[in-house]
C-alpha angles and dihedrals in degrees: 000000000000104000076044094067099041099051078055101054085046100058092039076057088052103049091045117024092083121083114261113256130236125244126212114183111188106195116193128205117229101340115151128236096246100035103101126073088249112106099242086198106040106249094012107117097186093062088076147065115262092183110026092074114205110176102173091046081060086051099056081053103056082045101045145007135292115228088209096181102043119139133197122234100250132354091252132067110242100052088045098049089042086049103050083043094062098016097241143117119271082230087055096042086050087234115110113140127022096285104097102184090106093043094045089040103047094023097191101179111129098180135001133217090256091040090041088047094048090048087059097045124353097202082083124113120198139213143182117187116175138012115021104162095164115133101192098056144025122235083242093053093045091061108259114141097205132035131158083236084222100160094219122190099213106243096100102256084083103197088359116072099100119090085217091063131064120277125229113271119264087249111059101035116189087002085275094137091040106047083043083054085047096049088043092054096038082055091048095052098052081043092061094036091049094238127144108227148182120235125188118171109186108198133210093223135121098025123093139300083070120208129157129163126294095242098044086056087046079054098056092045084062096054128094119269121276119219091231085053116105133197094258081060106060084048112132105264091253095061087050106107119231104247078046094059096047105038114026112356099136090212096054094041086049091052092042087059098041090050087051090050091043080047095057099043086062086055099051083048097053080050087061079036084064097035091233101106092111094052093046127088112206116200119196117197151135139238091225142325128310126264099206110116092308144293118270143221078015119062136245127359147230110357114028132063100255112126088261095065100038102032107086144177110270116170125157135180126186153116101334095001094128123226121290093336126157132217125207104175109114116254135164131213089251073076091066101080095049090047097063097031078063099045094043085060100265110174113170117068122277110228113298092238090067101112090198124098121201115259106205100114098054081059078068113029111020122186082004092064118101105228109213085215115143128231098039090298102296127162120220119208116182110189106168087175093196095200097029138021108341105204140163129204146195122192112197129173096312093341145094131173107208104207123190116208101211096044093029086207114138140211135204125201133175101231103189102059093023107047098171084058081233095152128058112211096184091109099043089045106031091152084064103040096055093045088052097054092040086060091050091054094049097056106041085051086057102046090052093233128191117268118225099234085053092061091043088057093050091048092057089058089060098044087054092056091040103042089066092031091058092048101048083056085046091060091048093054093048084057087058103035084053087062096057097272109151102172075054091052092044089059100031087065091045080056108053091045084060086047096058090044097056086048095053089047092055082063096038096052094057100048084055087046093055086056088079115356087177091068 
């Protein structure tokens, strides 16, 4: 008994004698898997960026591990970022796409990451600094203890997307510098205070509008030319036109990533500032794929469930995480909140819906770990795009059935050896193609998930709301352009186009309906 009770008090020793570690958490916003200058598949060279140039993300990797098969919630940012906050599926969260009535309705969270971290340990203090855009809860509902309380409206100019209010200043484009300032000054002060403590900064970038500094953008002209650049790219700036510069101009897009990469470098050196850089984990990832021209060697891109809107960058470093290490085990950002219930020293069971599973031991062990993750592994995305592809997914072992809701026709790849998905294997492996499907179904039955033809109703409801509410403010800017208003005529043609598009959409939504009216 006694040899009992002192292998006991030593392991307790063990679990709780070292100091609790910190937590950053750096979320990008619309980056792509393979837009950064880090090899995503070890010795692949095609799997990263030879022009946007990211030296302290490389950094991160030769001092930590790649995730090379990590995959975001949803291909669009508000279901992933509700569903790494309460580690479950969108499906599940009954918020899959960027209509929220279902989510804010039937709110189905059951713990958050600052509420699953204080319940490990409540010394911690929490903070949330940049992009929120969930509907259904508040960052301070949700349990963090700090946040910078900016309303943004999700279109990554935060407070700044109207042409009638100030713009951010040239030197701090998409409040990279200043919620890097923020999370600098929040880590000072734990560290002073001698509290452990979870950061998560959410940036703007890299969604549109898109804005870098002047002499980042001078650098990439510099550089040489890459094969994706066009004419229209190398330009002189004052040729650029204006939508160019803020959705797709290579040269602007190259410096906003490589701002976001010289911010949060600033970030990892104010850790070895601290001296807690070896009691920090530091978590790099995205809320989707990236937009920009593609991605390849994945396809497609942002909003769809191609690999090219769901595979993102994932890269950690921290206490035990050995040296530039990859991981291809599939995993998915729902696993967020367990991990770090688990690495803050979380010891009772999270509730038994979260569809997450810690991956701790994965920041060990990588492919070695075994994953208690249900259902052979898969991986469930539930996309019902209600004005575009509605599509679902499951991603098991090598392989992932692509399924689209209207057509109902399916599609199975092997993603690890095909990454362009370029090769359906439906017809050579039928066993696994309809077992898969069958899985898919079976999930997203019990989960209860939302049915296309359920969020295009409710779409039709707001356009018809928008629709007269857009053109009551279009009479009111004609008013103004007619007076000589330029800064009212510029919007006022922004506007109509909307106008024309919520009208063709109206048109477009119930020719998709009649495909199954059932549904």
């Amino acid at each position: 008994m006694k040899n009992i009770l002192l292998l006991l008090s030593v392991c307790c020793l063990t679990k709780f004698s070292f100091a609790a570690p910190n937590f950053i958490v750096v979320y990008m916003d619309d980056l792509g898997w393979a837009d950064t200058s880090v090899e995503m598949v070890r010795d692949q060279s095609e799997t990263r960026s030879d022009f946007y140039e990211t030296p302290n993300l490389e950094q991160l990797a030769e001092e930590g591990m790649v995730f090379s098969d990590a995959y975001a919630p949803a291909p669009v940012c508000t279901p992933s970022r509700n569903s790494i906050l309460h580690g479950m599926t969108p499906a599940r969260m009954l918020n899959t796409t960027l209509n929220t009535t279902f989510s804010k309705e039937n709110y189905r969270g059951l713990i958050t990451i600052p509420q699953a971290i204080k319940r490990a340990n409540p010394e911690y203090v929490t903070a949330h600094y940049g992009k929120w855009h969930i509907g259904s809860i508040s960052p301070e509902k949700a349990g963090y203890d700090v946040t910078e309380n900016m309303k943004g409206t999700g279109n990554g100019e935060g407070d700044f997307m109207d042409d009638m209010k100030t713009f951010l200043p040239e030197e701090d484009p998409k409040r990279i510098f200043s919620l890097t300032e923020m999370s600098k000054k929040f880590m000072t002060e734990q560290v002073e205070a001698d509290r452990p403590f979870y950061l998560q900064l959410s940036h703007y970038s890299v969604h549109i509008w898109h804005d870098s500094l002047k002499e980042t953008r001078a650098k990439y002209r510099a550089l040489p030319r890459p094969e994706k650049a066009t004419d229209e790219d190398y330009l002189p700036e004052d040729e650029i036109s204006e939508s160019a510069f803020k959705h797709n101009w290579l040269l602007n897009y190259a410096a906003m990533v490589d701002d976001t990469d010289r911010a949060f470098g600033d970030l990892l050196a104010h850790l070895d500032t601290l001296g807690i850089r070896e009691n920090t984990y530091v978590i790099f990832t995205s809320d989707n794929g990236g937009g920009l021209r593609g991605n390849k060697p994945l396809r497609g891109a942002k909003a769809d469930l191609t690999e090219g809107g769901i595979r993102v960058p994932f890269i950690v470093r921290g206490p035990g995480i050995p040296k530039n290490s990859y991981c291809a085990t599939p995993t998915a950002g729902w696993d967020l909140l367990p991990t770090l219930y688990d690495l803050a020293g979380g010891i009772k069971r999270l509730p038994k819906e979260l569809d997450g599973v810690s991956l701790a031991s994965a920041f060990v062990k990588g492919d070695a770990a075994k994953l208690r993750r249900s259902g052979d592994g898969a991986l469930v995305f539930h996309f019902p795009w209600y004005n575009g592809e509605p599509e679902s997914c499951i991603r098991r072992g090598e392989y992932k059935l692509l399924k689209n809701l209207d057509t109902r026709e399916s599609a199975l790849y092997n993603v690890v050896d095909d990454l362009s998905e370029s090769n359906d294997l439906s017809e050579i492996y039928p066993e696994i193609a309809a077992s898969l499907e069958d899985q898919l179904s079976d999930y997203l039955s019990e989960v209860g998930a939302e049915k296309v033809n359920q969020l295009r109703e409710i779409f039709l409801k707001n356009l018809a709301n928008w629709i007269p509410q857009g053109e009551s403010k279009a009479e009111t800017l004609r008013k103004q352009a007619a007076t000589g208003d330029a800064a009212a005529a510029k919007q006022l043609q922004r506007l109509e186009k909307h106008i024309e598009w919520m009208k063709e959409q109206i048109i477009f939504t119930k020719e998709r309906m009649a495909l199954h009216p059932a549904i």
